[in-house]
Gaussian input, Z-matrix of N, CA and C with variables (Angstrom, degrees):
# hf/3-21g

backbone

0 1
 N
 C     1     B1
 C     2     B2     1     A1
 N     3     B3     2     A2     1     D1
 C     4     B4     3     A3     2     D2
 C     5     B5     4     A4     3     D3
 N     6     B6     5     A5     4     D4
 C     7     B7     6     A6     5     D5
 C     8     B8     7     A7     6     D6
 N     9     B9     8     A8     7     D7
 C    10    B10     9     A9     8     D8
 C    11    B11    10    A10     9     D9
 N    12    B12    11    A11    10    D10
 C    13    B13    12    A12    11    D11
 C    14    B14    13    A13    12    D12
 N    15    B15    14    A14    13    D13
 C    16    B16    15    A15    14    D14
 C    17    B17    16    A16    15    D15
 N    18    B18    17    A17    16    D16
 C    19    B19    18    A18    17    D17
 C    20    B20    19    A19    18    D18
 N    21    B21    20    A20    19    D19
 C    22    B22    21    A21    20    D20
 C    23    B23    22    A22    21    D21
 N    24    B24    23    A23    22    D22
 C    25    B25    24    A24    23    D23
 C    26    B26    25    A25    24    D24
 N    27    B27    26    A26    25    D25
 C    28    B28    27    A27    26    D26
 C    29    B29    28    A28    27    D27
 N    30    B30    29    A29    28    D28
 C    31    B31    30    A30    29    D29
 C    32    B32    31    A31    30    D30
 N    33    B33    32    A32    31    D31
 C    34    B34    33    A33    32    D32
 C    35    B35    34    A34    33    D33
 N    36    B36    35    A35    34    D34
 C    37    B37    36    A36    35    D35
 C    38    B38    37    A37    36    D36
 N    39    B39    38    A38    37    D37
 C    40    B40    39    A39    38    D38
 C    41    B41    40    A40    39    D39
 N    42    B42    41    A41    40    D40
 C    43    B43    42    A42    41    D41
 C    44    B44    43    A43    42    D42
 N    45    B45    44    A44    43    D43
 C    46    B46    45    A45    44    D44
 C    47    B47    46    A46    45    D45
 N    48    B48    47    A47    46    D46
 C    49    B49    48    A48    47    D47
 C    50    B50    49    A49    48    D48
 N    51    B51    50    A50    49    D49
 C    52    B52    51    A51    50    D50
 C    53    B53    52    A52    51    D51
 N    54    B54    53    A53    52    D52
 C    55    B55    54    A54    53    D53
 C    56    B56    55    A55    54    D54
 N    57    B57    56    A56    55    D55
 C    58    B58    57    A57    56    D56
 C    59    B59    58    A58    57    D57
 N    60    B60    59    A59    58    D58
 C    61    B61    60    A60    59    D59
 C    62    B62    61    A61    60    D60
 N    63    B63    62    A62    61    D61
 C    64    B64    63    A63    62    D62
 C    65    B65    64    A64    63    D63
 N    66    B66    65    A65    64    D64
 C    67    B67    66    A66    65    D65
 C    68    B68    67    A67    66    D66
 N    69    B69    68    A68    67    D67
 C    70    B70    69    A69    68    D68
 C    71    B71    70    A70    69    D69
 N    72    B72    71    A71    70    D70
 C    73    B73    72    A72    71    D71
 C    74    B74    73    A73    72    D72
 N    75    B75    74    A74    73    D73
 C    76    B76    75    A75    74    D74
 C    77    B77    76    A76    75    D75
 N    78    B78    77    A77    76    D76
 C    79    B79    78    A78    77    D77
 C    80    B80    79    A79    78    D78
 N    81    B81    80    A80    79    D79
 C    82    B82    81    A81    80    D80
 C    83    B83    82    A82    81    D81
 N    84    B84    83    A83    82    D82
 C    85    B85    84    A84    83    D83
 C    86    B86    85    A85    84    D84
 N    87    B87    86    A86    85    D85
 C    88    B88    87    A87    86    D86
 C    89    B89    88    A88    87    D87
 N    90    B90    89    A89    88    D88
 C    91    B91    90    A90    89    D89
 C    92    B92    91    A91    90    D90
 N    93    B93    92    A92    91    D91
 C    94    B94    93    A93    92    D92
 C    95    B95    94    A94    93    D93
 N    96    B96    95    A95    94    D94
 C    97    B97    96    A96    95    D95
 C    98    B98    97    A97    96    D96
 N    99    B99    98    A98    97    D97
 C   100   B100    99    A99    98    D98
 C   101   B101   100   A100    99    D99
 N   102   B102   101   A101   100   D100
 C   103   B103   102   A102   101   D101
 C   104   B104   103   A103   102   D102
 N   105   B105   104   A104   103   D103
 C   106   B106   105   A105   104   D104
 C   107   B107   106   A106   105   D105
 N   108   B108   107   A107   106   D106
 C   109   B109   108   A108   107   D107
 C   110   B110   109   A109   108   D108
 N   111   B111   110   A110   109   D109
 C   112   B112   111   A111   110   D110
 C   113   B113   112   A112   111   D111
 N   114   B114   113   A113   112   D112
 C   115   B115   114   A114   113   D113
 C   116   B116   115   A115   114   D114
 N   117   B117   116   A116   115   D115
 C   118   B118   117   A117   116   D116
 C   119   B119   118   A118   117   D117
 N   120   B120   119   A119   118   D118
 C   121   B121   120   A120   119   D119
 C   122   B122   121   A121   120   D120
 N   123   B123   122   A122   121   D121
 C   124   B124   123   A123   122   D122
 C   125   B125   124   A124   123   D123
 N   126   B126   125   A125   124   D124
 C   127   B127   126   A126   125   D125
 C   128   B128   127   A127   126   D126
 N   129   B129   128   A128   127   D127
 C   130   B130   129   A129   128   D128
 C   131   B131   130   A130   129   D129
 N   132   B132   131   A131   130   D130
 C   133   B133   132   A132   131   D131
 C   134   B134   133   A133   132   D132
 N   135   B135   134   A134   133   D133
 C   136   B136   135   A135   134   D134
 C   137   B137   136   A136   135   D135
 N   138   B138   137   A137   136   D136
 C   139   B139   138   A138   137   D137
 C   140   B140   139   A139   138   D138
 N   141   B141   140   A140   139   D139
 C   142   B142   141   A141   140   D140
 C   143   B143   142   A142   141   D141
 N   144   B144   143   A143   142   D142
 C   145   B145   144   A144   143   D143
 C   146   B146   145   A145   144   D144
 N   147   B147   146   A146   145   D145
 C   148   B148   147   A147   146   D146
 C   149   B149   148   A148   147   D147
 N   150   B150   149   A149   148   D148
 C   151   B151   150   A150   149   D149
 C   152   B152   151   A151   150   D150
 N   153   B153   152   A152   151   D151
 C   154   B154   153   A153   152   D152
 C   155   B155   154   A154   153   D153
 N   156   B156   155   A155   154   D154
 C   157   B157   156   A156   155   D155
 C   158   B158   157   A157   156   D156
 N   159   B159   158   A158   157   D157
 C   160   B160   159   A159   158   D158
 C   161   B161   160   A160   159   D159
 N   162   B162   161   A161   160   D160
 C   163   B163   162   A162   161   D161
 C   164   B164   163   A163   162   D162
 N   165   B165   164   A164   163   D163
 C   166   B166   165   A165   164   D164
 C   167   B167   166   A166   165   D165
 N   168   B168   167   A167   166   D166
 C   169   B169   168   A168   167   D167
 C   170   B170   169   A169   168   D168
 N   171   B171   170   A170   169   D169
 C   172   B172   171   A171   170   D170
 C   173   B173   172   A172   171   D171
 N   174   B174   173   A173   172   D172
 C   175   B175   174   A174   173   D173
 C   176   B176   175   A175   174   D174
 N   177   B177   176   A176   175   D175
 C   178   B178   177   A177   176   D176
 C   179   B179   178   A178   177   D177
 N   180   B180   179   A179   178   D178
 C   181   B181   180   A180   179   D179
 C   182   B182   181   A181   180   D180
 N   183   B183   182   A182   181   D181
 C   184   B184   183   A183   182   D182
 C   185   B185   184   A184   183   D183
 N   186   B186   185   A185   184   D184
 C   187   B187   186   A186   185   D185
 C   188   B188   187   A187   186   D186
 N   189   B189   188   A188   187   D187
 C   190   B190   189   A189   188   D188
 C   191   B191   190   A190   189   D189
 N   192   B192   191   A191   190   D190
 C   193   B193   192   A192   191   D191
 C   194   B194   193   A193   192   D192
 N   195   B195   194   A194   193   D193
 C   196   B196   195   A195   194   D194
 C   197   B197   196   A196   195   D195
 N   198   B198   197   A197   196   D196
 C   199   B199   198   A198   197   D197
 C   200   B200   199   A199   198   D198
 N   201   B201   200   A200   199   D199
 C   202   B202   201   A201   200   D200
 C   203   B203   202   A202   201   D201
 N   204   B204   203   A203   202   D202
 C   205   B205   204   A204   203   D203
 C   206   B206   205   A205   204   D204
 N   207   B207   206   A206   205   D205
 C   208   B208   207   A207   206   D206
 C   209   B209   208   A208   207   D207
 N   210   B210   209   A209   208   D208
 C   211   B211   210   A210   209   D209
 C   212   B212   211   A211   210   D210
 N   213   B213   212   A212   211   D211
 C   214   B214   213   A213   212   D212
 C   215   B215   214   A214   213   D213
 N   216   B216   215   A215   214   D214
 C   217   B217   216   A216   215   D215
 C   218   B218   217   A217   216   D216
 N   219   B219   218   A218   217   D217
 C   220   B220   219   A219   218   D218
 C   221   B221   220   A220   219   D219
 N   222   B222   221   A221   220   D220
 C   223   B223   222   A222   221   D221
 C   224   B224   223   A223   222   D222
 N   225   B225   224   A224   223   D223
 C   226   B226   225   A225   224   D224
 C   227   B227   226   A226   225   D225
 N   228   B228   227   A227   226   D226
 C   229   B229   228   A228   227   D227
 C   230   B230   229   A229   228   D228

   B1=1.4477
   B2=1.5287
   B3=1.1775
   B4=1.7142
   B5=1.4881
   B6=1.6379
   B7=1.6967
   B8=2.1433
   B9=1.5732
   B10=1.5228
   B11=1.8670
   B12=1.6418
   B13=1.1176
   B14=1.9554
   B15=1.3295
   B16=1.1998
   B17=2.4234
   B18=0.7995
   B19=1.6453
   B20=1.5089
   B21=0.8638
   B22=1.5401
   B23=1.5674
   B24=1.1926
   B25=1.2726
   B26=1.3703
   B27=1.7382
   B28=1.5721
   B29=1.1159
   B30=1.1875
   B31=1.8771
   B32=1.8280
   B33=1.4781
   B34=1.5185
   B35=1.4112
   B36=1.4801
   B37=1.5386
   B38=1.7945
   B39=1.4977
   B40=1.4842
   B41=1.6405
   B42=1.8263
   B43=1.2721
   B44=1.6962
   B45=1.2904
   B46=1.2453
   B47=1.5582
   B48=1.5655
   B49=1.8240
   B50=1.2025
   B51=1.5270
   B52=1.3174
   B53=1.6484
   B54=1.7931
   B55=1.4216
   B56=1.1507
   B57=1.2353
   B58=1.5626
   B59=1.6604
   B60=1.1833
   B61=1.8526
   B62=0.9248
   B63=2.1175
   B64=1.6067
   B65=1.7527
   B66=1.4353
   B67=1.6110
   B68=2.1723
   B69=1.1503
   B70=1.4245
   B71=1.9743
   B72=1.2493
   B73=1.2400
   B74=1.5996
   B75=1.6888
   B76=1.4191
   B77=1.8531
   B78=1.5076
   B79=1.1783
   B80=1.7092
   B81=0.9996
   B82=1.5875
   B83=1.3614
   B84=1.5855
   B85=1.6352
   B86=1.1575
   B87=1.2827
   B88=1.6402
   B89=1.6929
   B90=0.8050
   B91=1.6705
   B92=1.7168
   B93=1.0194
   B94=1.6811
   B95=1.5820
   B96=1.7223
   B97=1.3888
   B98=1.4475
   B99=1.1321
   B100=1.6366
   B101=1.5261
   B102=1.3845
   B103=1.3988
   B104=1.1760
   B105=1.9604
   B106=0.5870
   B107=1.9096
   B108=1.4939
   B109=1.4534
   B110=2.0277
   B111=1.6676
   B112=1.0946
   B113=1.7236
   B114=1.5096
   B115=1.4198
   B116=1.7748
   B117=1.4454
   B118=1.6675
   B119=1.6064
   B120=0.7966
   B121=1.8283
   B122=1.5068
   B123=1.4108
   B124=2.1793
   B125=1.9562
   B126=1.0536
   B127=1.6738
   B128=1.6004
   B129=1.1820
   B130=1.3463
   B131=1.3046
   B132=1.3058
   B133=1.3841
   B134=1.9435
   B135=1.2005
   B136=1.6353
   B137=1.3390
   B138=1.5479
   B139=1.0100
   B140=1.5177
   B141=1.4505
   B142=1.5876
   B143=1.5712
   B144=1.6437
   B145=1.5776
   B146=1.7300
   B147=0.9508
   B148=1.8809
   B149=1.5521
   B150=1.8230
   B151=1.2973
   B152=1.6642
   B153=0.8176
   B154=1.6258
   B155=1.4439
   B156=1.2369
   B157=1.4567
   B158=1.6713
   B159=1.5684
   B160=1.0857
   B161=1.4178
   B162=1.5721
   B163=1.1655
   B164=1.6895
   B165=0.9848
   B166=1.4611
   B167=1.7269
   B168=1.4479
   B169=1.6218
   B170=1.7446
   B171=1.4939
   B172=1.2537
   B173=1.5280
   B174=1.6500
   B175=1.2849
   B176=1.5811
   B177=1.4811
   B178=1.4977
   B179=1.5520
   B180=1.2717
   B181=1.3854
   B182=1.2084
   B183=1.2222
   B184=1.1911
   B185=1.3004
   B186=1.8685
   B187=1.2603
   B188=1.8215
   B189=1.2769
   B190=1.2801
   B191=1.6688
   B192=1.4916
   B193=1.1512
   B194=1.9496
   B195=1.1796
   B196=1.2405
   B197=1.5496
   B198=1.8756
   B199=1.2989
   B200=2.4462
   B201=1.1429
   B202=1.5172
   B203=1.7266
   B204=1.5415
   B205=1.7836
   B206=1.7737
   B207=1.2118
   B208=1.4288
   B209=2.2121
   B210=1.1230
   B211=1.1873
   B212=1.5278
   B213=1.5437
   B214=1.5724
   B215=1.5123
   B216=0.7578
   B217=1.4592
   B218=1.1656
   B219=1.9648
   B220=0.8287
   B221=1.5929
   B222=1.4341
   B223=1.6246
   B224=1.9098
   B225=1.0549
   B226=1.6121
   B227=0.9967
   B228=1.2375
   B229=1.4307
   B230=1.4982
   A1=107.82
   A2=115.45
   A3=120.48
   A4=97.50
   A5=86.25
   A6=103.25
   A7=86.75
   A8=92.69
   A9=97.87
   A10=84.44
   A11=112.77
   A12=121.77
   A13=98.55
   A14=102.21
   A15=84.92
   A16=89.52
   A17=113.68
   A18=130.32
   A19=127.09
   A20=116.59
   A21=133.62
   A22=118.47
   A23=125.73
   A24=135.19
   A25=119.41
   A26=116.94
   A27=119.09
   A28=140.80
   A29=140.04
   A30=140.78
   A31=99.29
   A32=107.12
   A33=110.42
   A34=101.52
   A35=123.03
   A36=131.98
   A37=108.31
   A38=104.34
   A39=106.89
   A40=121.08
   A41=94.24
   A42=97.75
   A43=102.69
   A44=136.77
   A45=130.14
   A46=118.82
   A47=91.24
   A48=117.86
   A49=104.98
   A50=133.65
   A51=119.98
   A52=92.73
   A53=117.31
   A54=103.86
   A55=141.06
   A56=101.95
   A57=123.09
   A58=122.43
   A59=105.84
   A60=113.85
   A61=130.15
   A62=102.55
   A63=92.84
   A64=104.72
   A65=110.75
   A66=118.04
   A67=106.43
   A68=109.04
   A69=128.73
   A70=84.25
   A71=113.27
   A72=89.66
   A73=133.14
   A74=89.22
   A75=97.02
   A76=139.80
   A77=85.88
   A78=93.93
   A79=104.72
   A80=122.06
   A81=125.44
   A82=129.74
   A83=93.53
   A84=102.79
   A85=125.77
   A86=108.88
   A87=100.94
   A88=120.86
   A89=147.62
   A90=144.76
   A91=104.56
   A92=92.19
   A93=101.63
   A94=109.96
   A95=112.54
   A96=106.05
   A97=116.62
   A98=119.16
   A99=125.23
   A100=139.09
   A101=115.40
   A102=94.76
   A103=96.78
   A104=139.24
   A105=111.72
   A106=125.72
   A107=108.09
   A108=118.59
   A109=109.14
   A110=108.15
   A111=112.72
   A112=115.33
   A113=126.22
   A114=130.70
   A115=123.17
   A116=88.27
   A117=107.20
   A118=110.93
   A119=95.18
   A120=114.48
   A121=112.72
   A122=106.47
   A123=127.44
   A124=80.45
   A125=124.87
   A126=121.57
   A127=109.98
   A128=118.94
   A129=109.79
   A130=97.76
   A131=145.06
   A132=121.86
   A133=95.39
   A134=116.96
   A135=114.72
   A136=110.55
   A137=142.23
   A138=149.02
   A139=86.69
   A140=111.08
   A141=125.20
   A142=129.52
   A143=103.03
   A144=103.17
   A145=89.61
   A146=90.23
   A147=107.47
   A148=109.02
   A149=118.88
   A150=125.58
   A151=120.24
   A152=142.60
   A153=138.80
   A154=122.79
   A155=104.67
   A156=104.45
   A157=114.74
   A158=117.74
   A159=127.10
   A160=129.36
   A161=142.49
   A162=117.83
   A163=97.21
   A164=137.16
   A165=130.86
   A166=124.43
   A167=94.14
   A168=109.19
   A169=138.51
   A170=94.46
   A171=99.40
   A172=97.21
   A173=138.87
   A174=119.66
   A175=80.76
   A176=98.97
   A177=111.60
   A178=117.54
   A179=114.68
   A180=127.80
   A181=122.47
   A182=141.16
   A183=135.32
   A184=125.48
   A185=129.73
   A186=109.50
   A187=97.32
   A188=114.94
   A189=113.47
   A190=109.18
   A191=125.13
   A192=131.93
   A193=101.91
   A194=123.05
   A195=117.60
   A196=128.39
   A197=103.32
   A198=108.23
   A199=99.72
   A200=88.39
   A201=103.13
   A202=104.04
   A203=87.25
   A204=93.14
   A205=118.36
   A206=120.08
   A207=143.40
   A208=101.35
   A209=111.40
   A210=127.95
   A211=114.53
   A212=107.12
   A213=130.18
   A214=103.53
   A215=145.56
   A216=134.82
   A217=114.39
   A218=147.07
   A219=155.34
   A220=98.89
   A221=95.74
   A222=99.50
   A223=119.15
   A224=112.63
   A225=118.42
   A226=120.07
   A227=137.16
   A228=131.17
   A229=108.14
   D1=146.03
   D2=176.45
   D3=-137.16
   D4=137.00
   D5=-161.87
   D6=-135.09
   D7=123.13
   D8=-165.73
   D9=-118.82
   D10=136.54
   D11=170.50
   D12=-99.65
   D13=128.10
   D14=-157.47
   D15=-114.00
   D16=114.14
   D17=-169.78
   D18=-164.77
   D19=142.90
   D20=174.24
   D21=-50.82
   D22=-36.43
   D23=-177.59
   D24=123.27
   D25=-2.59
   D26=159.03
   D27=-35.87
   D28=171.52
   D29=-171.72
   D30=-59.40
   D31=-58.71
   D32=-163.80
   D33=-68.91
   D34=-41.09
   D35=-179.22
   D36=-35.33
   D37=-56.04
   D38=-169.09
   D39=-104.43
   D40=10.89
   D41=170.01
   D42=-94.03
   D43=-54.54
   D44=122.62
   D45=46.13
   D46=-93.60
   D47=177.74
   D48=-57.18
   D49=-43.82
   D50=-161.95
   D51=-80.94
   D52=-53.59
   D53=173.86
   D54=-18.81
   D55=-59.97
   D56=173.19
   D57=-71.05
   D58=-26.72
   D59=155.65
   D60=-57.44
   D61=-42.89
   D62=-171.88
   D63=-87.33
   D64=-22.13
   D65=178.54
   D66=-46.33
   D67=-49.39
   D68=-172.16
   D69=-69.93
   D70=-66.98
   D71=-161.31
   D72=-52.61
   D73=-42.73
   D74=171.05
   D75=-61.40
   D76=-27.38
   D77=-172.87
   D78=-89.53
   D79=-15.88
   D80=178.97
   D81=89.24
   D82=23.99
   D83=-175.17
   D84=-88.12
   D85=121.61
   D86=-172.54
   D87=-49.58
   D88=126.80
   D89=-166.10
   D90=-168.93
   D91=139.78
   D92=160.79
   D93=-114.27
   D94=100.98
   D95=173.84
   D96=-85.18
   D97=146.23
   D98=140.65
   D99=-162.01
   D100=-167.18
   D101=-159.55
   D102=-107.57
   D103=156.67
   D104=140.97
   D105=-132.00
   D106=125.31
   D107=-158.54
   D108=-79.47
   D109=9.26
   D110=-163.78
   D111=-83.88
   D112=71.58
   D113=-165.11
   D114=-11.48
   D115=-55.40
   D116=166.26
   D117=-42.70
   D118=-58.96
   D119=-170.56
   D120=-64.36
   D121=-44.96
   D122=179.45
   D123=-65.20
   D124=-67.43
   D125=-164.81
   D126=-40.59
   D127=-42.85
   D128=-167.36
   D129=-65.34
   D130=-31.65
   D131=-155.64
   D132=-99.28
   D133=39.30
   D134=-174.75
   D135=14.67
   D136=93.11
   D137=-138.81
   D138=-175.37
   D139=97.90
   D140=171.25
   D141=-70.36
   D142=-27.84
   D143=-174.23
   D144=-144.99
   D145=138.56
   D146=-179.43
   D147=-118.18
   D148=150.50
   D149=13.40
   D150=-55.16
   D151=163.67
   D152=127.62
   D153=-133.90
   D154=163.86
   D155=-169.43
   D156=-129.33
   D157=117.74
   D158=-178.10
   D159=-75.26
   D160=130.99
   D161=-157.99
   D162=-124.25
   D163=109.09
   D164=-164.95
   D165=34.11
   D166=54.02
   D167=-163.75
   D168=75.12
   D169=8.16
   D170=-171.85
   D171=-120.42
   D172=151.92
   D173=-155.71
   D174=-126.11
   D175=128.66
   D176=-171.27
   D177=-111.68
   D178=0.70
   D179=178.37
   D180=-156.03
   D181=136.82
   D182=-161.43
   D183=-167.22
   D184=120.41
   D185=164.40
   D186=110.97
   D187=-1.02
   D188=169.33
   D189=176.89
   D190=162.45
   D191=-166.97
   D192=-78.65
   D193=115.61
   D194=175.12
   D195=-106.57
   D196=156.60
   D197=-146.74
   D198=-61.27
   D199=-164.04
   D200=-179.10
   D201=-66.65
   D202=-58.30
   D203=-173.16
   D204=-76.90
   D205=-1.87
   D206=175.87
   D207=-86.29
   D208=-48.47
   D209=171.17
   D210=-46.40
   D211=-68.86
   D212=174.63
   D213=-69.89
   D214=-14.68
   D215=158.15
   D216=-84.53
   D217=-19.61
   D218=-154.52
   D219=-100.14
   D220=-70.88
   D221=173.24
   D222=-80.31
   D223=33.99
   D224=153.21
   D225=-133.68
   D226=-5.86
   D227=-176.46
   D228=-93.70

């Protein structure tokens, strides 16, 4: 699974990334997270308000930092 934090490099952006790191770590899911802060790159997925979070190309959250159990439902379903 590849899980892309997709943000500029703001407070919520990389609070976000770590969220979503420690959710993957703990829970034991295989995933490759990361961020990516590249504008060009945030455009393709038309994504108006950031953080958001991509889940094997499909953007499953968006527009604010989300809770633990909002996370784990995003990346398992």
């Amino acid at each position: 699974m590849e899980i892309i934090i997709l943000g500029t490099g703001c407070a919520k952006c990389k609070t976000t990334f770590e969220a979503v790191q420690k959710v993957v770590d703990e829970s034991g899911i295989d995933a490759t997270v990361y961020k990516e802060e590249d504008i060009l790159e945030i455009v393709k997925y038309n994504i108006m308000s950031l953080p958001a979070v991509v889940v094997d190309g499909e953007v499953k959250i968006k527009g604010y930092v989300p809770t633990k159990e909002e996370i784990l439902k995003a990346i398992t379903i």
